[in-house]
N, CA, C and O of each residue as an XYZ file, in Angstrom:
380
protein
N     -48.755    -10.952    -71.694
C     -49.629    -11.623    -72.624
C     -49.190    -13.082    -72.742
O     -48.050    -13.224    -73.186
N     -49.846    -14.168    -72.440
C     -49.767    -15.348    -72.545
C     -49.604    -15.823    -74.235
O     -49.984    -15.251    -75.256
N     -48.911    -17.046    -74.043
C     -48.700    -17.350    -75.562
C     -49.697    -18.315    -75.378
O     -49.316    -19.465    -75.158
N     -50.667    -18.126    -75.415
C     -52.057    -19.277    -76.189
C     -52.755    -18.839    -77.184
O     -52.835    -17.618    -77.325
N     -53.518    -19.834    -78.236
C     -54.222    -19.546    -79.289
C     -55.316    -19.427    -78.494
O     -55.718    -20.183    -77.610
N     -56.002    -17.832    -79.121
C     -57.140    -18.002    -78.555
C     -58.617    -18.595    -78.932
O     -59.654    -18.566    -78.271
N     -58.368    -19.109    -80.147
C     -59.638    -19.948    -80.497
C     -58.999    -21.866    -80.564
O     -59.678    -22.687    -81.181
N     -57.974    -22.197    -80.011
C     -57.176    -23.520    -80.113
C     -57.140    -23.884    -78.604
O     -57.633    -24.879    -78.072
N     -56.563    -23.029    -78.122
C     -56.004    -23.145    -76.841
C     -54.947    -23.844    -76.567
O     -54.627    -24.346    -75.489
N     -54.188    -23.875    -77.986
C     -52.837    -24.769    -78.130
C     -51.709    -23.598    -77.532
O     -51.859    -22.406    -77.802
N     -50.772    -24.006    -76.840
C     -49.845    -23.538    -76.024
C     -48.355    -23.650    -75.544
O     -47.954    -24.720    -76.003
N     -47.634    -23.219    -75.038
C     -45.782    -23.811    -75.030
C     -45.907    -25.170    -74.754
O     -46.381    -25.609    -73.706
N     -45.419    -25.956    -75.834
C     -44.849    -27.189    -74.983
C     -43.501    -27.462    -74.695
O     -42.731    -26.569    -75.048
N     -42.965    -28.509    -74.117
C     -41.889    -28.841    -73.497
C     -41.010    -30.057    -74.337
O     -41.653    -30.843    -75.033
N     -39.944    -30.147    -74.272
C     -38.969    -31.274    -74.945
C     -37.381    -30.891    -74.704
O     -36.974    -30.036    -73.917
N     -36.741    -31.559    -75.396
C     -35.435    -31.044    -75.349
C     -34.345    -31.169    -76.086
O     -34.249    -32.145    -76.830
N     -33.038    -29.941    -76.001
C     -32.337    -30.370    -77.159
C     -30.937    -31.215    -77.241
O     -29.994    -31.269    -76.451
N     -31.124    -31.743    -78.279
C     -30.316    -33.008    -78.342
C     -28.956    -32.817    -79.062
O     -29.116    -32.897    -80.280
N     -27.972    -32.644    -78.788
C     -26.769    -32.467    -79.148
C     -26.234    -33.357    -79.722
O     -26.484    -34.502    -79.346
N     -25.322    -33.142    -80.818
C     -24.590    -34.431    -81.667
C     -23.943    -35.194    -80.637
O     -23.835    -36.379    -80.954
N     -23.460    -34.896    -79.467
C     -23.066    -36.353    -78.543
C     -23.899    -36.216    -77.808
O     -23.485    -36.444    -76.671
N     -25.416    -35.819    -77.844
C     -26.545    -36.539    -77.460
C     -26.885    -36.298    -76.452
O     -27.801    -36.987    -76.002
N     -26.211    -35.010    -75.460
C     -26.370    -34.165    -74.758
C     -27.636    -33.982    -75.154
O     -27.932    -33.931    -76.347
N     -29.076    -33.792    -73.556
C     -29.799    -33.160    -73.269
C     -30.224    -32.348    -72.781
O     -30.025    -32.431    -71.570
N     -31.060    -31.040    -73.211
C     -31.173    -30.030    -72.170
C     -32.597    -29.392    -72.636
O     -32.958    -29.109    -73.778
N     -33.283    -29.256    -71.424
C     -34.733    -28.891    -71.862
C     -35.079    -27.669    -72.147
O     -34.808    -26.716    -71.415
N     -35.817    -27.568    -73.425
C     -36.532    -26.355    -74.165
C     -37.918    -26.099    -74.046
O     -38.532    -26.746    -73.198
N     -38.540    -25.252    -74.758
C     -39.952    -24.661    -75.240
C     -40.243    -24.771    -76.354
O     -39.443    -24.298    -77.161
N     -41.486    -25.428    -76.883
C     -41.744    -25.286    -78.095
C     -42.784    -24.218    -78.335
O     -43.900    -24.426    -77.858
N     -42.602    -23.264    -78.913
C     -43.727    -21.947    -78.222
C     -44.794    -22.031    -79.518
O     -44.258    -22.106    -80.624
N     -45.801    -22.025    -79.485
C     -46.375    -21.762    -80.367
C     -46.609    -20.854    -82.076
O     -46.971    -19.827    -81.503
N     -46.656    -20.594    -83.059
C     -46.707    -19.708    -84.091
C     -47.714    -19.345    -84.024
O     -48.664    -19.739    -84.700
N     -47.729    -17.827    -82.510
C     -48.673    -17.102    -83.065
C     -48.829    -15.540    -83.731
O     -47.906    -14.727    -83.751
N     -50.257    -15.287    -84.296
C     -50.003    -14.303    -85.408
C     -51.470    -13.255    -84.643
O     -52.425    -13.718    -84.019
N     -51.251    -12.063    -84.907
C     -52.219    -11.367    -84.855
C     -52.723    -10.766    -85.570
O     -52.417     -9.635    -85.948
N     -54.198    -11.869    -86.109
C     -55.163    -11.580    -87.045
C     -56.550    -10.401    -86.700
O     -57.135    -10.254    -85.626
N     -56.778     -9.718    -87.935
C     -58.371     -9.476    -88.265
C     -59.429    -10.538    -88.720
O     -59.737    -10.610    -89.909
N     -59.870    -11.191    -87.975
C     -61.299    -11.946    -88.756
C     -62.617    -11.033    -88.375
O     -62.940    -10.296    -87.443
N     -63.302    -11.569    -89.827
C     -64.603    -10.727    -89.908
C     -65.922    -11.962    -90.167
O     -66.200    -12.847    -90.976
N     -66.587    -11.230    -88.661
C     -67.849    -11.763    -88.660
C     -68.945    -11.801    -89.384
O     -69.813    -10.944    -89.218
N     -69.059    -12.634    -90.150
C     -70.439    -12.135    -91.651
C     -71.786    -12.004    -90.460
O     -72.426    -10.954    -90.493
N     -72.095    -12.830    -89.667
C     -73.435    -12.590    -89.092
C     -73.202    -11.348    -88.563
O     -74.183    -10.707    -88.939
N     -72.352    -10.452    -87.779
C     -72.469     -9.306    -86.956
C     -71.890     -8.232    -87.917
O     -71.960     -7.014    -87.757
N     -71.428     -8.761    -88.727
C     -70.870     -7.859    -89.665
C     -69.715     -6.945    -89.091
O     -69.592     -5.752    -89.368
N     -68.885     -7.666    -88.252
C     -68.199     -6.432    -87.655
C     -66.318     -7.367    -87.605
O     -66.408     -8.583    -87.773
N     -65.404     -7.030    -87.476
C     -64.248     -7.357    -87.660
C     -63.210     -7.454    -85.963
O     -63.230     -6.517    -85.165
N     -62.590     -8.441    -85.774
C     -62.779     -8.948    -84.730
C     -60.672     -9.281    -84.535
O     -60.171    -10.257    -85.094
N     -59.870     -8.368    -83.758
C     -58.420     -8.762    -83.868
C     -58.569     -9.992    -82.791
O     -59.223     -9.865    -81.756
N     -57.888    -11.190    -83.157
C     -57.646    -12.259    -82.353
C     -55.807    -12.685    -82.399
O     -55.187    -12.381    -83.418
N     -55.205    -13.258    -81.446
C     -53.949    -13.552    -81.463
C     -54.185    -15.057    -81.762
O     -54.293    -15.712    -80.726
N     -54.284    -15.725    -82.826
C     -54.494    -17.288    -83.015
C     -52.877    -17.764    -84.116
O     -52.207    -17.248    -85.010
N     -52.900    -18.979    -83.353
C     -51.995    -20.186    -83.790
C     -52.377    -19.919    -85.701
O     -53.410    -19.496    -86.220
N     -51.100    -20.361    -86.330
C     -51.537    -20.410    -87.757
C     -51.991    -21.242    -88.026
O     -52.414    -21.152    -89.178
N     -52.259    -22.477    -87.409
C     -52.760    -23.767    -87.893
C     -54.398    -23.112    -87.505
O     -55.464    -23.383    -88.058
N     -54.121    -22.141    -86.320
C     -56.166    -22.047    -86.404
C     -56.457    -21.268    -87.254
O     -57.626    -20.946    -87.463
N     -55.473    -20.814    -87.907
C     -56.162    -19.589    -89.341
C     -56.468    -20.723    -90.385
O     -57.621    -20.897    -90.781
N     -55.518    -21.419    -90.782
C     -55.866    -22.413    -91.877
C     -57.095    -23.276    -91.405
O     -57.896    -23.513    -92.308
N     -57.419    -23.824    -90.088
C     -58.590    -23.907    -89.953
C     -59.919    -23.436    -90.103
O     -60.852    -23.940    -90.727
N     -59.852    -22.209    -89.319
C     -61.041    -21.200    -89.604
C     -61.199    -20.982    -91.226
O     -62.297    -20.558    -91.587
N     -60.121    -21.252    -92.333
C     -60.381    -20.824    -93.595
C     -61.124    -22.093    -94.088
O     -61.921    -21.962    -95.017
N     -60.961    -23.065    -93.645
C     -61.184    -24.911    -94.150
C     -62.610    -24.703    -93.819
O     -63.486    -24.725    -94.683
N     -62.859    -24.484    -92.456
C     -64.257    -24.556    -91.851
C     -65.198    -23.334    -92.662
O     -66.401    -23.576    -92.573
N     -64.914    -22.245    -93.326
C     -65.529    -21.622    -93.695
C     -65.986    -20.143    -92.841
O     -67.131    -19.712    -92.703
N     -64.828    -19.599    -92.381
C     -64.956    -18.315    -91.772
C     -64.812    -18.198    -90.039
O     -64.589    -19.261    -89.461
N     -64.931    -16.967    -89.212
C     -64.883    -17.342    -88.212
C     -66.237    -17.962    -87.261
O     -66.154    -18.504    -86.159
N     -67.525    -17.685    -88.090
C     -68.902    -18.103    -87.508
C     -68.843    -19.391    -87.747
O     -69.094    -19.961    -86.686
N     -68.709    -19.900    -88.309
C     -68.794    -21.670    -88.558
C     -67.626    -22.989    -87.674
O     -67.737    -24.186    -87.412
N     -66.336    -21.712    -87.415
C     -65.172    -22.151    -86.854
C     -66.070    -22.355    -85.118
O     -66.055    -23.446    -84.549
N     -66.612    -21.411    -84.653
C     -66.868    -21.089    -83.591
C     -68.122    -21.750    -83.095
O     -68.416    -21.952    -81.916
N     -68.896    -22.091    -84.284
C     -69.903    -22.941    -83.949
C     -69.691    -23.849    -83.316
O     -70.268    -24.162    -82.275
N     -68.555    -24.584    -84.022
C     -67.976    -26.022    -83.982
C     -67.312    -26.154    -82.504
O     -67.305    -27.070    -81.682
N     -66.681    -24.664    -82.522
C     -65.203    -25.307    -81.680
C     -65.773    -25.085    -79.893
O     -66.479    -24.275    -79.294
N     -65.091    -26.159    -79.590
C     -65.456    -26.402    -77.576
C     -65.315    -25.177    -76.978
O     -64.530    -24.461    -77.599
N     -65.936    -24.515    -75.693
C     -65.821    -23.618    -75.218
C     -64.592    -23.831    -74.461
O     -63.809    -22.883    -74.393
N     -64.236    -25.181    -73.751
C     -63.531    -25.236    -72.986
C     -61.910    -24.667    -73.411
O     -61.098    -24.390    -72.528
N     -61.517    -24.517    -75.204
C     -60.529    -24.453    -75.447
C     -60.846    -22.890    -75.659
O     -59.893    -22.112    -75.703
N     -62.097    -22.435    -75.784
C     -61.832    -20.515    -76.219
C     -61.058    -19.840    -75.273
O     -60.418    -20.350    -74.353
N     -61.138    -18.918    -75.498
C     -60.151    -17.330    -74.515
C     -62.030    -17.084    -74.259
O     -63.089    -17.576    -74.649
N     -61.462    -15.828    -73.210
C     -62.814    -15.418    -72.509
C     -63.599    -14.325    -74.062
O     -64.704    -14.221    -74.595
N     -62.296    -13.755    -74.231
C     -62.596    -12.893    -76.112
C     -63.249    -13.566    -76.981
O     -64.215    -13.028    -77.521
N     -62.932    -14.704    -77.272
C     -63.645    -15.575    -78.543
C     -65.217    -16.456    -77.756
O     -66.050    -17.043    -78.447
N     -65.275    -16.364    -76.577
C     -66.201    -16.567    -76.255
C     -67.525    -15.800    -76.216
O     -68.635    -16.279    -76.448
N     -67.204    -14.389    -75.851
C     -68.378    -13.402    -76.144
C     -68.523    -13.367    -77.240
O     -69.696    -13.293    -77.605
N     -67.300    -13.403    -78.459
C     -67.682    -13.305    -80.106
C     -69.082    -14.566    -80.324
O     -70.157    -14.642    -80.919
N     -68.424    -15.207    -79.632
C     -69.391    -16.696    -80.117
C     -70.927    -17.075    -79.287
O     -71.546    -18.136    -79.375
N     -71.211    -16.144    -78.667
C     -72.105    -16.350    -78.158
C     -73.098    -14.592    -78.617
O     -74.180    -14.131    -78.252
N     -72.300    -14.234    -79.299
C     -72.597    -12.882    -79.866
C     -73.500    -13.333    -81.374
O     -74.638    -13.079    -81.772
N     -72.339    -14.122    -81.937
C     -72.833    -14.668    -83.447
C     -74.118    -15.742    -82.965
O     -75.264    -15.893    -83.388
N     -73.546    -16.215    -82.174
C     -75.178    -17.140    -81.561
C     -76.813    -16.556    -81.510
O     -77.796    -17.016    -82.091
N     -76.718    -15.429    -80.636
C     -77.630    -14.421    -80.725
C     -77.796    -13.770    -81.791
O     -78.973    -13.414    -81.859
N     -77.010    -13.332    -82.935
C     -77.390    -12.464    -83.898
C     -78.283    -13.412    -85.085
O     -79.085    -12.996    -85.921
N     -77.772    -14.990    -84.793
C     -78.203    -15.635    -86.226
C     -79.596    -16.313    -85.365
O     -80.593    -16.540    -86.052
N     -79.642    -16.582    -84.093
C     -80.965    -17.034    -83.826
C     -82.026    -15.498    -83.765
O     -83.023    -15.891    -83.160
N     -82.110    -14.911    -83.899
C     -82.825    -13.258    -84.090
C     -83.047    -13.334    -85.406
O     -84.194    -13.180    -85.828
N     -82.186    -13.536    -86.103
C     -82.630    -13.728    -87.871
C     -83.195    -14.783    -88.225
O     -83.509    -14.950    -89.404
């Protein structure tokens, strides 16, 4: 299982650590991710995603996961949050 957010697409980055005599040696900065339930109000149905915590506090700012998904680029989804979002697409243009 890859460490990417799957509605961010934020991922390990790279740097390094710096020792009190200033010694360098390169690390990972791995992401904080969490494995959530979000629930779809248009499909009405509940949806486990592995997302970054900064995209939970997002998705809560933006107002749920249909509004998050509206917004957010395809290019950064997982192939998962992409069928969700093209799922909620279809359910709210039908209504």
């Amino acid at each position: 299982m890859s460490r990417v957010c799957e509605l961010t697409g934020k991922g390990p980055m790279t740097g390094n650590n710096v020792s009190h005599a200033n010694n360098k040696s390169r690390r990972r900065f791995l992401p904080n991710l969490n494995e959530v339930t979000l629930i779809s109000d248009a499909l009405g149905q509940s949806y486990k995603l592995r997302i970054s915590a900064a995209a939970l506090r997002s998705v809560d700012h933006r107002g749920g996961l249909d509004a998050f998904l509206a917004k957010a680029d395809d290019a950064e989804l997982s192939l998962n949050a992409l069928k969700i979002k093209k799922a909620i697409a279809k359910a709210q243009a039908a209504a």
